[in-house]
C-alpha positions as CSV (number, residue, x, y, z in Angstrom):
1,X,-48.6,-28.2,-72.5
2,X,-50.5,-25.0,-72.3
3,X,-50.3,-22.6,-69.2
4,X,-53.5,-21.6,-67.4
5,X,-53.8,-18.0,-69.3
6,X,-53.4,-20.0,-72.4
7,X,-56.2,-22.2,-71.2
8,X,-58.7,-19.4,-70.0
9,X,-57.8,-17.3,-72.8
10,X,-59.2,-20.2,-75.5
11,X,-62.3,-20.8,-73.5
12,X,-66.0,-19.5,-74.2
13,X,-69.1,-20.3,-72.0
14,X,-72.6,-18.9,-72.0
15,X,-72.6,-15.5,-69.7
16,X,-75.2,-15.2,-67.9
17,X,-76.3,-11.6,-68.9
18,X,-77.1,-12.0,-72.3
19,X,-77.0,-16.0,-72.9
20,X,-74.6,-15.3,-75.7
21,X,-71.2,-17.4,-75.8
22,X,-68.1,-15.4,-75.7
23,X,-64.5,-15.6,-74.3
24,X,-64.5,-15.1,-70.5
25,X,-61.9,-11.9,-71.0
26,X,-64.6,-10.5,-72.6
27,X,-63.9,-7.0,-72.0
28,X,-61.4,-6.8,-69.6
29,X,-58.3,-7.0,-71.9
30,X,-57.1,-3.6,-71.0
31,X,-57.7,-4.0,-66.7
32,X,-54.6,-4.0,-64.9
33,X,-54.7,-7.2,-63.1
34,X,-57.6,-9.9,-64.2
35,X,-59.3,-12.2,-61.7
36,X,-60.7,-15.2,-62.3
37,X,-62.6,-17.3,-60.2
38,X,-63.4,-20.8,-61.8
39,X,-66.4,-22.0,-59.3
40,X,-67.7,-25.0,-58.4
41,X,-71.3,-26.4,-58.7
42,X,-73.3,-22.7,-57.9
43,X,-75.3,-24.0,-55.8
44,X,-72.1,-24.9,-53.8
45,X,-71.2,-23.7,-50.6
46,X,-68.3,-22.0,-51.5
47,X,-69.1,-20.6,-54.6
48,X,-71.9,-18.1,-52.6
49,X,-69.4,-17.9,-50.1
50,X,-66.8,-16.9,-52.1
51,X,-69.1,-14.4,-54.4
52,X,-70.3,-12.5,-50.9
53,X,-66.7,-11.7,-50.1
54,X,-66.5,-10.4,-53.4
55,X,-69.2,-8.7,-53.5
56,X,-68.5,-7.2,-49.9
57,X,-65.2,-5.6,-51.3
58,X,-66.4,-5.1,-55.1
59,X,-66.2,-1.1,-55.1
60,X,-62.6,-1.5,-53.9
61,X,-61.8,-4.2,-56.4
62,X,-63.2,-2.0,-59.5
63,X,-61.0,1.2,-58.0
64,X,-58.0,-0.2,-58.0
65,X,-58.2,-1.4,-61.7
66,X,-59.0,-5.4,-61.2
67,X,-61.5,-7.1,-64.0
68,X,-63.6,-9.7,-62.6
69,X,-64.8,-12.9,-64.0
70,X,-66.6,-16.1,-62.5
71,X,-67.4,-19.0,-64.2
72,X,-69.5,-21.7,-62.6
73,X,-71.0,-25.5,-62.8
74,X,-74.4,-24.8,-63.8
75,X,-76.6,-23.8,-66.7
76,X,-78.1,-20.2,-67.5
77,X,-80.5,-20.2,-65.0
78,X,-78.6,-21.4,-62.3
79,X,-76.5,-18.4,-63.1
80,X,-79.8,-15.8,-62.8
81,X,-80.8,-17.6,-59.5
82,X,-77.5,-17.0,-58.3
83,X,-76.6,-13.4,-59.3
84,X,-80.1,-12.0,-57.8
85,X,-79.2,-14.1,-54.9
86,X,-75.5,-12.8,-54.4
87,X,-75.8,-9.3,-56.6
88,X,-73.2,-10.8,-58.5
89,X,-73.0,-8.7,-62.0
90,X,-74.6,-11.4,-64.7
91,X,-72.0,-9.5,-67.0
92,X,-69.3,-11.2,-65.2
93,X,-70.6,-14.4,-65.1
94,X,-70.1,-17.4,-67.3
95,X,-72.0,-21.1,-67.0
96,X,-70.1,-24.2,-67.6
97,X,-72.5,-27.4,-67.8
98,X,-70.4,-30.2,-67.2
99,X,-67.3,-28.8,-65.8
100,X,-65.3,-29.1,-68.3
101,X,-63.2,-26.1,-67.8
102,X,-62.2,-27.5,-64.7
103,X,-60.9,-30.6,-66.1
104,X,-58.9,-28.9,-68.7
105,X,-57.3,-26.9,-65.6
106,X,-56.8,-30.4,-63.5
107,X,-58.9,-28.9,-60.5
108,X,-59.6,-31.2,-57.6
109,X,-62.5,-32.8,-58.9
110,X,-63.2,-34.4,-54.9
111,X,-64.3,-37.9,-54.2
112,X,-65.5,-40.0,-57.3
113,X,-66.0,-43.4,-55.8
114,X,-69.3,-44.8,-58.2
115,X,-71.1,-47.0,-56.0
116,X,-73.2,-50.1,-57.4
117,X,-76.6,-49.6,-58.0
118,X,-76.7,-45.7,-58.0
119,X,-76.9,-43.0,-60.8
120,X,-73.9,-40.6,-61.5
121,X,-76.0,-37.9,-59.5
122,X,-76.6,-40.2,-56.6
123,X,-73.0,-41.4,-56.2
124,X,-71.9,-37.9,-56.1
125,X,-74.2,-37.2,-53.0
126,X,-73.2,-40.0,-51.0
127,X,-69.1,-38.8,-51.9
128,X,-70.7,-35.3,-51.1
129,X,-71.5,-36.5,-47.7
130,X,-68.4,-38.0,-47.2
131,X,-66.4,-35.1,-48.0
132,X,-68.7,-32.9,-45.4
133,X,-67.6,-35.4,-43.1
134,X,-64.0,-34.4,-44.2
135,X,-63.0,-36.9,-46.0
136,X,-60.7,-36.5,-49.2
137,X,-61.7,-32.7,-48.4
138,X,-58.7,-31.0,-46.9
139,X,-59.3,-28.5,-43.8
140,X,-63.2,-28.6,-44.3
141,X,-64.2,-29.9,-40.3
142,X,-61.8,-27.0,-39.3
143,X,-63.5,-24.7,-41.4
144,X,-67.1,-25.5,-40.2
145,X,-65.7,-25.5,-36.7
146,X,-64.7,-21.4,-37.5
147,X,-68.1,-20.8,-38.8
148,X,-69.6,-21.6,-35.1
149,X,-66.8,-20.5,-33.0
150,X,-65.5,-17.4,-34.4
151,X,-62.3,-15.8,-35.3
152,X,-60.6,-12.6,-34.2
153,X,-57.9,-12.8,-36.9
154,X,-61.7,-11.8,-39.5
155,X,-63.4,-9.0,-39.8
156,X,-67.2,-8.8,-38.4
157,X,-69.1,-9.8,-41.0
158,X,-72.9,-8.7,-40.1
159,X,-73.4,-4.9,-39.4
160,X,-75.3,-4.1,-36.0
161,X,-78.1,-2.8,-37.9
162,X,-78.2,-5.5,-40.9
163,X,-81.1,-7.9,-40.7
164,X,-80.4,-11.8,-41.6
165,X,-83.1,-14.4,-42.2
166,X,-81.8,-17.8,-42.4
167,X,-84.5,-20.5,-42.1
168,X,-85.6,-21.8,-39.9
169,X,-83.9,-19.1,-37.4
170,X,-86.3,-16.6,-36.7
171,X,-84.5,-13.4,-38.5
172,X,-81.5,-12.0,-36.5
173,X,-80.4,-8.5,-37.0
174,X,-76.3,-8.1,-36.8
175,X,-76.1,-6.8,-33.3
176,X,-77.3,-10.2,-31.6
177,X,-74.0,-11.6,-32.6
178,X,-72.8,-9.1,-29.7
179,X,-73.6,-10.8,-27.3
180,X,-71.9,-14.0,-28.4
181,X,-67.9,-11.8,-27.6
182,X,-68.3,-8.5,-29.0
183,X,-67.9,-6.5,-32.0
184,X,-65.3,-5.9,-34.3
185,X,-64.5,-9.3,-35.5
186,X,-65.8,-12.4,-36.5
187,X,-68.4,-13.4,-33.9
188,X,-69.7,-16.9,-32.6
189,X,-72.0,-18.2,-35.0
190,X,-71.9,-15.4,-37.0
191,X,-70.5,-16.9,-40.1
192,X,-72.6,-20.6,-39.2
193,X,-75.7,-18.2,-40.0
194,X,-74.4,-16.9,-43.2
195,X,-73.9,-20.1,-44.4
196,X,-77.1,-21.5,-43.5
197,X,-78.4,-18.7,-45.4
198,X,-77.0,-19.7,-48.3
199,X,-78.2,-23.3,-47.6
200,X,-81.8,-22.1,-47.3
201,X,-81.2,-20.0,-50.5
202,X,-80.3,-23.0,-52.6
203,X,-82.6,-26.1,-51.0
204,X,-85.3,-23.7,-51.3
205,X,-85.0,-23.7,-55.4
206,X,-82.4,-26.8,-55.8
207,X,-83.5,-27.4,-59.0
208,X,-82.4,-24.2,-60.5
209,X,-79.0,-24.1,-58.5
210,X,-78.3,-27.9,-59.4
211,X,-79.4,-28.8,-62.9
212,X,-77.2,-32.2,-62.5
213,X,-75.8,-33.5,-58.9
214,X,-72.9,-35.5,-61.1
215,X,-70.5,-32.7,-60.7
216,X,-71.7,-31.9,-56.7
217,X,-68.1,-32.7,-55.7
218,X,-65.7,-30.8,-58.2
219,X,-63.8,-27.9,-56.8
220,X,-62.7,-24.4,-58.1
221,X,-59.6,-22.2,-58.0
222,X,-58.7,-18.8,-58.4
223,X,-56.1,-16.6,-61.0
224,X,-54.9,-13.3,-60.7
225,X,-53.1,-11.8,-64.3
226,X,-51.4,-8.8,-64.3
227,X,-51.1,-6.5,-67.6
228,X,-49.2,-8.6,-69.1
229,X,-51.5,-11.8,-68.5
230,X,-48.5,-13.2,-66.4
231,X,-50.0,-15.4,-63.5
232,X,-49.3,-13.9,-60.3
233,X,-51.1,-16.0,-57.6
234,X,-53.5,-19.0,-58.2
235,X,-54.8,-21.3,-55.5
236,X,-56.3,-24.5,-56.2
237,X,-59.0,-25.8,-53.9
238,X,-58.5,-28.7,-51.9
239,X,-62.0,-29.5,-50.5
240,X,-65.0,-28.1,-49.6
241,X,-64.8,-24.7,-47.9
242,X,-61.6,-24.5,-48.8
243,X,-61.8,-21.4,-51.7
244,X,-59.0,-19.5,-49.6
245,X,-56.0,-19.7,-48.4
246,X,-56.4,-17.0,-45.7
247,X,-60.1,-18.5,-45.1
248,X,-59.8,-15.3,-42.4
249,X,-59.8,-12.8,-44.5
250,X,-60.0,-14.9,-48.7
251,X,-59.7,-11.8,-50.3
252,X,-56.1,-11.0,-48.6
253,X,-54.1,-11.8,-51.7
254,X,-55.1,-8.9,-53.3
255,X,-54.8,-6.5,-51.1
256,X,-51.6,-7.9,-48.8
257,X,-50.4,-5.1,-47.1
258,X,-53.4,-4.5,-44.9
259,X,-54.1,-6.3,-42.1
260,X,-57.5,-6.6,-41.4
261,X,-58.5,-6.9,-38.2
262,X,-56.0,-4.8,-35.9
């Protein structure tokens, strides 16, 4: 049976930069510890939310040596929508149509059920819905909880002075969330508004984000290699919202020895 490297290693997709189809180490052979982060659909809740934490702590990722890669559900464009969207660099990105990465990795692929009388793409809506609801989706209803009612063990995640528009909220600029308990950590609603954000980003031009619905419910994962392309942490997602294990702080597995909010 191959192991993951072996797996990721073999695999070429379209990046998003160029449209060419290359190996998703592409250019990071010689980086001292390789992440990859095998998305799920990109117009998927926790693919943006997942890219905005890395993107949040990308200069400190790049300094200490660490390649990043993503590869997502989607096609080309999907890809473009979703690196203007996030700032992601489309030199890092890879496109998977079908998900078929995913399956050769045995990632959660969510609820499948085909219902009678619906298309692939509508079944995977209504098992969409049911996951939301938290259904075959492990720790999602606790996560959305978080998002609304806040949690000092995060960071703050909107600067005073940083300006949000979220449809249909009338634009909120960071230091609103003050008044909701404070500063210095991750406020009421604070998070809720980043993520309908994102919502509005991808409604807004569906088409583009979600080329085909039928894969709506497959989840992601995430590998670190070192050097050596030895595996050194992986998590494999259980449901939606669930791209972290330290949903607090996601990025904490690369950088464990800080605490983050003192």
């Amino acid at each position: 049976m191959q192991n993951t490297y072996e797996i990721l290693s073999q695999t070429q997709r379209q990046r998003v930069s160029d449209g060419a189809i290359a190996s998703i180490f592409d250019s990071c052979q010689s980086a001292s510890r390789k992440l990859i982060l095998v998305l799920p659909q990109l117009g998927d809740f926790d693919s943006l939310e997942y890219i905005w934490w890395i993107q949040r702590e990308c200069d400190r990722i790049e300094s200490e040596g660490i390649a990043i890669r993503a590869i997502g559900i989607g096609d080309r464009q999907s890809g473009e929508y979703f690196c203007k969207f996030t700032g992601f660099d489309p030199n890092w990105m890879f496109v998977d149509n079908t998900g078929e990465l995913h399956r050769q990795l045995n990632l959660y692929a969510g609820l499948t059920t085909k219902f009678p009388l619906l298309t692939s793409g509508q079944s995977a809506w209504v098992n969409l819905m049911l996951m939301c609801a938290g259904i075959a989706s492990q720790g999602t209803l606790k996560e959305v909880f978080r998002g609304y009612k806040g949690d000092r063990h995060a960071p703050q995640l909107i600067a005073d002075d940083e300006v949000i528009k979220a449809a249909p909220l009338p634009p909120l600029k960071g230091s609103f969330f003050k008044w909701a308990g404070g500063s210095g950590f991750q406020r009421p609603f604070e998070l809720a508004t980043l993520r309908l954000r994102n919502m509005a980003e991808v409604l807004g031009n569906w088409n583009a984000y979600v080329p085909d619905a039928s894969y709506m419910t497959q989840r992601g994962a995430t590998f670190l290699f070192d050097a050596n392309n030895q595996l050194i942490y992986e998590h494999r997602d259980r449901g939606i919202l669930g791209f972290a294990a330290n949903p607090s702080y996601p990025l904490s597995f690369l950088f464990p020895k800080e605490t983050v909010v003192k």
